[in-house]
N, C-alpha and C positions, 0 to 999 in steps of 0.2 A: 504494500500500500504506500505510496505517497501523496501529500497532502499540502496543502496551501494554504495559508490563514493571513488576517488582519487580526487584531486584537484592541479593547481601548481599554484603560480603567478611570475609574475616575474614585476620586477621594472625597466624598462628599466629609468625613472627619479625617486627622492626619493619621488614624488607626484601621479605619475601614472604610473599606475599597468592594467598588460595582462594577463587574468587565460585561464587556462582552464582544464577543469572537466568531464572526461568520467565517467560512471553510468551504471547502472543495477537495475532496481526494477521490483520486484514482486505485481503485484495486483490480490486482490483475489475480483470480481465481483458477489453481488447476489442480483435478483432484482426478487421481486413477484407480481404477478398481484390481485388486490382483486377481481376484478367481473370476474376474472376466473381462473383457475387450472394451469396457465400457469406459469413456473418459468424457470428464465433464470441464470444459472452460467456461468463464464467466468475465468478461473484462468489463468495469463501468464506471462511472462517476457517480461519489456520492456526496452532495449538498449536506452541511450542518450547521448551525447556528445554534452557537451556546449561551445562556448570560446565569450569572451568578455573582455570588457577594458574601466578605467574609473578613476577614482583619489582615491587619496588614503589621505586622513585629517586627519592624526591621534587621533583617534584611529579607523573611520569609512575609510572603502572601499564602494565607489560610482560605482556600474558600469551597463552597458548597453552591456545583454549577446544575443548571438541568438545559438537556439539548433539547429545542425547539420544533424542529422538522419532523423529526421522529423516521427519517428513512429506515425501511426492514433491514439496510445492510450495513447501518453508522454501527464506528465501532463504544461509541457510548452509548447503548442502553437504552430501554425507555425509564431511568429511575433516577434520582439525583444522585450525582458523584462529586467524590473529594479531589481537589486538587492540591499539592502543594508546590510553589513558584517562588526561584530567589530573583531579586530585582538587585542591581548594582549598578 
């Protein structure tokens, strides 16, 4: 899989911090079967947009995101996730 992003946060206190991160990845899928002839590729683009919010402890960003789009093949989930981020 590779992937592409933008990202912004903003600081609404100087402790916590609101991102959010639209994307684009590419995965290229290939899966072969041993006890038979069968092989399945899959190549596609998949669309995500994430936003979330969480503290910010210098030099670590804590935060708790959820992706938006919800594509069957994003590799985040349909459930909120943890991030952790060092900013320098």
């Amino acid at each position: 899989m590779l992937g592409i992003n933008l990202f912004a946060n903003y600081f609404p206190l100087k402790w916590i911090v609101l991102s959010a991160k639209p994307e684009v990845m590419y995965n290229w899928y290939k899966k072969e079967y041993s006890n038979s002839n069968i092989k399945t590729t899959k190549n596609h683009f998949i669309p995500a947009f994430s936003v979330g919010g969480g503290l910010y402890l210098k030099p670590f960003l804590l935060q708790l995101n959820y992706e938006l789009i919800q594509d069957k093949y994003s590799p985040y989930g349909h459930d909120i996730f943890f991030t952790l981020g060092f900013m320098f």
